[in-house]
C-alpha positions as CSV (number, residue, x, y, z in Angstrom):
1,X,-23.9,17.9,7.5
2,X,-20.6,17.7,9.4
3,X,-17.7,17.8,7.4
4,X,-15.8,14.6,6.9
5,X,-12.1,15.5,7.1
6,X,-9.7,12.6,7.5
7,X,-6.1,12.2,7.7
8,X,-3.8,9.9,5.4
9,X,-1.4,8.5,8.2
10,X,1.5,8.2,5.1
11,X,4.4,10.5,3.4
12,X,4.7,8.4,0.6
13,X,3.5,10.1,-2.4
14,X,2.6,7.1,-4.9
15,X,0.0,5.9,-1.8
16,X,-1.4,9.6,-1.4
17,X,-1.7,9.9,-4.9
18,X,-3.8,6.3,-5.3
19,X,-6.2,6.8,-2.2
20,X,-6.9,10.7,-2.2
21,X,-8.8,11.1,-5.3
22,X,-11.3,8.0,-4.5
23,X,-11.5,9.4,-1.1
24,X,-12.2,12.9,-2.0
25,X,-15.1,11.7,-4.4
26,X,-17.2,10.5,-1.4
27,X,-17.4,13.9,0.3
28,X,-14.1,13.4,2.4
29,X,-11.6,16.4,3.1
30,X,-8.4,14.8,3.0
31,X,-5.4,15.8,4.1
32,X,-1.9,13.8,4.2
33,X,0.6,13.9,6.8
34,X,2.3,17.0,5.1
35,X,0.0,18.8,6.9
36,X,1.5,17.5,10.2
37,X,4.9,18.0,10.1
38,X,5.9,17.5,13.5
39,X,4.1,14.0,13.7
40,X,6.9,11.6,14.0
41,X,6.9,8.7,11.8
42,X,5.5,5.8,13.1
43,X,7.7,2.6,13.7
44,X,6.3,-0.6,12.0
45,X,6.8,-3.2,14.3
46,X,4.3,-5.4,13.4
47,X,4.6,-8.8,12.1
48,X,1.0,-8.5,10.2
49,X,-0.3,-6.3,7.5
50,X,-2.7,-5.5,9.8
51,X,-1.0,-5.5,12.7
52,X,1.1,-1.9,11.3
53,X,-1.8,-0.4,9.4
54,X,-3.6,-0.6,12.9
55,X,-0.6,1.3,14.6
56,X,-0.1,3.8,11.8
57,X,-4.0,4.5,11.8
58,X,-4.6,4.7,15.7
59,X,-1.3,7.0,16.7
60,X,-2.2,9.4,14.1
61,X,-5.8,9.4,14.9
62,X,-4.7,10.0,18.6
63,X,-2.3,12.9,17.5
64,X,-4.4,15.1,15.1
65,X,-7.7,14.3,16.7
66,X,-8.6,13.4,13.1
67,X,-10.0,10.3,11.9
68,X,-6.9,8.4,10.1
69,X,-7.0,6.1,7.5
70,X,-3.6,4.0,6.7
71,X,-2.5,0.8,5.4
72,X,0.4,-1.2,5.2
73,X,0.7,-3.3,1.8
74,X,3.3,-5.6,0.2
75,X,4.2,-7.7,-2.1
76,X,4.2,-11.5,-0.9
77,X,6.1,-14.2,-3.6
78,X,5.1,-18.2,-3.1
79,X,8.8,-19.1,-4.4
80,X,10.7,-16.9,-1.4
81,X,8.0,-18.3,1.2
82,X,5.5,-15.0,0.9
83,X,9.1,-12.3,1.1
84,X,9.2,-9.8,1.5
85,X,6.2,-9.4,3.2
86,X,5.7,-6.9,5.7
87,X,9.2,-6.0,4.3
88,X,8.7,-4.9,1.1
89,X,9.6,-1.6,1.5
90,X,12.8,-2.0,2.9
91,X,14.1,-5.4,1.5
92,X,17.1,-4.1,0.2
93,X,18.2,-2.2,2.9
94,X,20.9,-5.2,3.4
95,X,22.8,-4.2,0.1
96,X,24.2,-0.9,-0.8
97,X,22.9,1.4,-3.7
98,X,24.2,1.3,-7.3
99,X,25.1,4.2,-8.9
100,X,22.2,6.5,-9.8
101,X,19.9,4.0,-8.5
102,X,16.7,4.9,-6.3
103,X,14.9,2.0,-3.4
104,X,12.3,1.1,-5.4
105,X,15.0,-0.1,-7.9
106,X,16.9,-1.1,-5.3
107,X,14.2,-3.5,-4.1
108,X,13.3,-4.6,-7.5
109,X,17.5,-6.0,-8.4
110,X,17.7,-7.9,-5.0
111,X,14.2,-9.2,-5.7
112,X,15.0,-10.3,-9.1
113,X,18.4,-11.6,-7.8
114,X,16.8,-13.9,-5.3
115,X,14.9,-15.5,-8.2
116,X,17.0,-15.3,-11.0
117,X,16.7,-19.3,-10.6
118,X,13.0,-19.8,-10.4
119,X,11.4,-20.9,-13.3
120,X,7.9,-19.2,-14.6
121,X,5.5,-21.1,-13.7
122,X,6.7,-21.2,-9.9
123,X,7.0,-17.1,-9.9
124,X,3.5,-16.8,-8.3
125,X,2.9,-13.6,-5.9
126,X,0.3,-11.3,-5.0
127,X,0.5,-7.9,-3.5
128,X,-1.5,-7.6,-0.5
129,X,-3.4,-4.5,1.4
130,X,-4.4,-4.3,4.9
131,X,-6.5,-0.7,5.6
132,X,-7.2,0.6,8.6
133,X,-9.4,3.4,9.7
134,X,-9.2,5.0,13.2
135,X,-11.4,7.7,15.2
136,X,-9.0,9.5,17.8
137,X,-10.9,7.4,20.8
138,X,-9.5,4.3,19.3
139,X,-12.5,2.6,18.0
140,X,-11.7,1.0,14.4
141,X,-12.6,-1.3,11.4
142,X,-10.1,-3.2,9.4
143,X,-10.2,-4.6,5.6
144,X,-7.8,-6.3,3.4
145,X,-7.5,-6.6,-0.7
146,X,-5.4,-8.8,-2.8
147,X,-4.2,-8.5,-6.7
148,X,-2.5,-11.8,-7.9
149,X,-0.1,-12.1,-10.2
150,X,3.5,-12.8,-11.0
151,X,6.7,-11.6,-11.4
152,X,8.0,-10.7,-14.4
153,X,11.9,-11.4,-15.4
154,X,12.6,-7.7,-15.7
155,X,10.8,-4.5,-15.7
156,X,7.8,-3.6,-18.2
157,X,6.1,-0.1,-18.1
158,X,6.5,3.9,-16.3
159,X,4.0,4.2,-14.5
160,X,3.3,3.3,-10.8
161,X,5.8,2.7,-8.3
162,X,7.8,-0.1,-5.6
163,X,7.3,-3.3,-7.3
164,X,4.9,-2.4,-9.8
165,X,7.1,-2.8,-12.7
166,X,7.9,-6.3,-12.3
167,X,4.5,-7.2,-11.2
168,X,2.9,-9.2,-14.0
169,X,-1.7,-9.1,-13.9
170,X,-2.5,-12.2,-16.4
171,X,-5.9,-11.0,-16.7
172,X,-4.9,-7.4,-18.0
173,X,-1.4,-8.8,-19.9
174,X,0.0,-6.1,-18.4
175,X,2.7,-5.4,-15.8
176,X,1.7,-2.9,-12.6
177,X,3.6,-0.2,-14.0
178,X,1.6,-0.2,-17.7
179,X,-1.6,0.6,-16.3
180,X,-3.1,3.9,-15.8
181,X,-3.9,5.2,-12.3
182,X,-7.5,4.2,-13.0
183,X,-6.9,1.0,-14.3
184,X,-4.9,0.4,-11.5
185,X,-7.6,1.2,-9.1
186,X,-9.8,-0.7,-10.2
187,X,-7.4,-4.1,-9.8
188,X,-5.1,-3.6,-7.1
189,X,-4.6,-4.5,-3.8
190,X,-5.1,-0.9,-2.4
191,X,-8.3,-0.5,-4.7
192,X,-9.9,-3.6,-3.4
193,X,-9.4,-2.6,0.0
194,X,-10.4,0.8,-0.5
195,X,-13.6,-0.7,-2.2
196,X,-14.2,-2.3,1.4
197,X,-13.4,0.0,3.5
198,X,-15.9,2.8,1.4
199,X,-18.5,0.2,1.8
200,X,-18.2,-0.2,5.5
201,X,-17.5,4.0,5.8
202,X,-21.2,5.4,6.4
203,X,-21.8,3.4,9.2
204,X,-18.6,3.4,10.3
205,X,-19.1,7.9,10.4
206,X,-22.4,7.3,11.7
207,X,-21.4,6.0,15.2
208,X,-18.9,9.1,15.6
């Protein structure tokens, strides 16, 4: 049978980490952009989820010749009218650092700062997933996952990463960042999607 080698169309570590092992468990060969290290980054200029895990998956698709999975995901929050949004990665890129502080914390004070004023019960959010994978000719299917929750008052919990420490699952009474990677799989966003998108995959490598 022909090898299924894909590409992971990200350099971010947490993401290649979360999707890699599931992806490797159904036969796949995967490989992350590391391997490409002359692919420039792609710009996200959509104004959708899916609109920028579309571009990411197709331009690196066209430039290995390898299929390409990506996503774009974020963290959407009722009270700041579903900020940051497509944003969530660089939300704080309006304020400077604190000393010996890192983006993800970064993004985790200005989004506590901007509700430092909201009360509990109106602290609803949800991070939300929008995965794409791509063949080099363009054709491609599309899927989305949610994970609701809140957001906590301060941080709980190591693990993860982004806004997973203030990210509150009622169901599991536990933050983002207390869960284990397989726990975490099994709730999130990304694992939801992922969940889709392995459903949809075997016709999906069929029509190649």
């Amino acid at each position: 049978m022909k090898k299924q080698q894909i590409v992971l169309a990200t350099r971010n570590a947490g993401k290649i980490r979360e999707l890699a092992q599931p992806l490797a468990a159904y036969g796949l060969d995967v490989l992350g952009l590391d391997a490409f290290p002359d692919l420039i980054d792609v710009e996200e200029t959509g104004t959708t989820f899916e609109e920028n895990a579309l571009l990411k998956a197709h331009s690196v698709a066209a430039a290995t010749g390898l299929v390409a999975v990506a996503d774009d995901s974020g963290l959407e929050v009722d009270a700041l009218n579903n900020a940051p949004g497509v944003y969530s990665a660089r939300y704080s890129n309006d304020i400077p650092f604190l000393e010996g502080e890192n983006k993800d914390q970064r993004n985790n004070r200005k989004l506590l700062a901007a509700l430092a004023n909201v009360p509990k019960a109106q602290r609803k959010a949800r991070f939300v997933c929008a995965m794409v994978v791509c063949t080099p000719e363009g054709r491609h299917i599309t899927v989305r996952g949610e994970w609701e929750g809140s957001i906590l008052p301060s941080p709980q919990g190591d693990n993860g990463f982004g806004y997973d420490p203030l990210f509150w699952d009622e169901s599991a009474q536990s933050s983002g960042a207390m869960l284990t990677r397989e726990q975490k799989n099994a709730r999130s966003h990304r694992g939801k999607a992922l969940q889709k998108l392995m459903a949809a995959w075997p016709d999906f490598w069929k029509a190649q």
